[in-house]
C-alpha positions in Angstrom: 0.0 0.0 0.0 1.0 3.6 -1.0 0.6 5.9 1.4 3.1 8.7 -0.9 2.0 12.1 -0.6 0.3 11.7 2.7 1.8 13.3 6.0 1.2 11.0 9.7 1.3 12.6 12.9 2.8 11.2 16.0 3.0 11.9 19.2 6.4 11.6 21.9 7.3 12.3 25.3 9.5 10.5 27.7 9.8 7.2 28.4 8.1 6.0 25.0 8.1 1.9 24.5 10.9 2.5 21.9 9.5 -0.6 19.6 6.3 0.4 19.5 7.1 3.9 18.8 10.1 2.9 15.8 8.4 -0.1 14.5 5.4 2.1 13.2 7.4 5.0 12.1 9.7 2.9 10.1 7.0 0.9 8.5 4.9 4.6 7.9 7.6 5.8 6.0 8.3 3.0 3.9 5.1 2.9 2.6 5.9 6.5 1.7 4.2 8.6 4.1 5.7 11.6 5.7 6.0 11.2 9.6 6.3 13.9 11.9 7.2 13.5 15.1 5.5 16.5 17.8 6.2 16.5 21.4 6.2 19.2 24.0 8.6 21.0 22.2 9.9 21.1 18.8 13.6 20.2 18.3 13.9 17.8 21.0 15.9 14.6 22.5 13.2 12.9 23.9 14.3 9.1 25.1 12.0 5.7 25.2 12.0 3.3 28.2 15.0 1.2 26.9 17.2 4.6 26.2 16.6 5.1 22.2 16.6 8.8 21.6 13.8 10.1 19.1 14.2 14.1 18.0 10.8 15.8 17.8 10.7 17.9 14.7 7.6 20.1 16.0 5.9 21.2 19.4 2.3 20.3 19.9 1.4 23.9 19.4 3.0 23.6 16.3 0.8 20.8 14.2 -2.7 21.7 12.7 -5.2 18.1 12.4 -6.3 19.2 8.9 -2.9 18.2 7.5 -2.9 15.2 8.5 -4.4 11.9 7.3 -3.8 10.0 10.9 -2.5 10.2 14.1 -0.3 7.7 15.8 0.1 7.0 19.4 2.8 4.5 21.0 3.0 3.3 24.2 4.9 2.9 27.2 4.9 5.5 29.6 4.5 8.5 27.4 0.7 8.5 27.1 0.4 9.5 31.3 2.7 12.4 30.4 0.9 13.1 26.7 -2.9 12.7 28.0 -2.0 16.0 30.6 -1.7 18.5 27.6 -4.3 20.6 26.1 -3.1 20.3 23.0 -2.9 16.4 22.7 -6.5 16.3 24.0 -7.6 19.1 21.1 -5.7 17.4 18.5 -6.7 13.5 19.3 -10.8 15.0 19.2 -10.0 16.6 15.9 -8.7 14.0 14.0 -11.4 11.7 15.7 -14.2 14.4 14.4 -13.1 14.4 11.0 -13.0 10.4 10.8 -9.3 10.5 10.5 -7.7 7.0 11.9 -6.1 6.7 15.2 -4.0 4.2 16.3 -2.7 3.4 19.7 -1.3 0.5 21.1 -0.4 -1.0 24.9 -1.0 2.0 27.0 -1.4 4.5 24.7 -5.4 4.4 25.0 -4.9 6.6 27.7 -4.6 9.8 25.4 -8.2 8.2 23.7 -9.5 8.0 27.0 -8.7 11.5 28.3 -10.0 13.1 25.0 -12.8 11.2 25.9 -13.6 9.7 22.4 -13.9 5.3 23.4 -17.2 5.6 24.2 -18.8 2.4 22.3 -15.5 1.6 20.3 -14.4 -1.6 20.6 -10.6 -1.7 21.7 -7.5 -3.5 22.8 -4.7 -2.6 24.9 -2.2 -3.8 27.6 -4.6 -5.6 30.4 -3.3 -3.2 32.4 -5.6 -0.3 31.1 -8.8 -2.1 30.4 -10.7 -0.9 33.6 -9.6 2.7 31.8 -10.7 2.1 28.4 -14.1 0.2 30.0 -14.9 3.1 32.3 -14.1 5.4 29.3 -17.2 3.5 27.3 -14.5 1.2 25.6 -15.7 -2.7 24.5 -12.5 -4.2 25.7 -11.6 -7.4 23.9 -7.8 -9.4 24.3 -6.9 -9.4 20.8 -3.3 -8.4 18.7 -5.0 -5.7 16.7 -9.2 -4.4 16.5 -9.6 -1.6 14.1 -13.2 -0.3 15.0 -14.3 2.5 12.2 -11.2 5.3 12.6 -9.4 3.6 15.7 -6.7 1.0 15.7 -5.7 -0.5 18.5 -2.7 -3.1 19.4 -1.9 -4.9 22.9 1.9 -5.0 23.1 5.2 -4.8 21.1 5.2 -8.7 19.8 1.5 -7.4 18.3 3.3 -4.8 15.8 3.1 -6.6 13.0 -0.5 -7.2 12.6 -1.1 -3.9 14.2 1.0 -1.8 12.0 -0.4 -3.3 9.1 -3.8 -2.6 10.0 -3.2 1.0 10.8 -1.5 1.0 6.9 -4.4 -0.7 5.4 -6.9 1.8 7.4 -5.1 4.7 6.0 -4.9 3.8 2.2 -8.6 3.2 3.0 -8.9 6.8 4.1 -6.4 8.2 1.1 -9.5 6.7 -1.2 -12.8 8.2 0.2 
């Protein structure tokens, strides 16, 4: 799938699960989308759980929803720290509006939750966020990947295959309508 042309947005902060934040990127941008990377603040070294430094190119002030076909949140630790600002809350509500997909894997449903968007999606995520996605209207169901409408949603890092490819195949779909 051909995703050439099309810009993805994703979001870092400390203490990202470095896999689940690379694996994705990498696969994005060999399809031949153009990833950006926002976090707090543009210009960056922001560094996952295991160490691997990722430079953010722009500040979460600095991105617009509109020019983007999808955003992409990873997991690990980061989504606490992301799900506090403002402007992850706005953004993650726009995209969700305008039907644009979302993915989000292990405990990046967080960031869904605290925009407040779950509410009768069916998801995945680590176990250890399911009360949070259920309380936040979320069906939670143990599988490697459920895409439900816009959202895409993975467990774990050994789940980025099937995950990744379903958030590919979700935005060619978009790129068509």
């Amino acid at each position: 799938m051909e995703l050439k042309g099309y810009k993805v947005l994703a979001l870092v902060d400390e203490e990202f699960e470095d896999l689940e934040m690379w694996y994705p990127v990498l696969r994005l941008r060999e399809t031949g989308a153009e990833v950006h990377i926002a976090g707090p603040k543009a210009n960056t070294v922001y560094h996952g759980k295991y160490g691997v430094p990722l430079i953010s190119e722009y500040s979460f002030d600095d991105v617009k929803s509109e020019d983007y076909i999808g955003l992409y949140v990873p997991g690990g630790w980061a989504p606490d720290k992301l799900r506090r600002y403002a402007q992850v809350l706005q953004l993650t509500r726009e995209f969700h509006s305008a039907a644009k997909p979302i993915a989000h894997i292990c405990h990046a449903g967080w960031v869904l939750a605290s925009a407040k968007i779950c509410a009768g999606y069916t998801m995945t995520s680590t176990p250890g966020i399911k009360d949070d996605l259920e309380n936040a209207g979320a069906i939670w169901v143990d599988q490697e990947v459920v895409v439900d409408r816009n959202i895409v949603s993975g467990r774990r890092p050994p789940d980025l295959p099937a995950f990744t490819r379903e958030f590919v195949r979700v935005l060619a779909d978009f790129t068509q309508k």
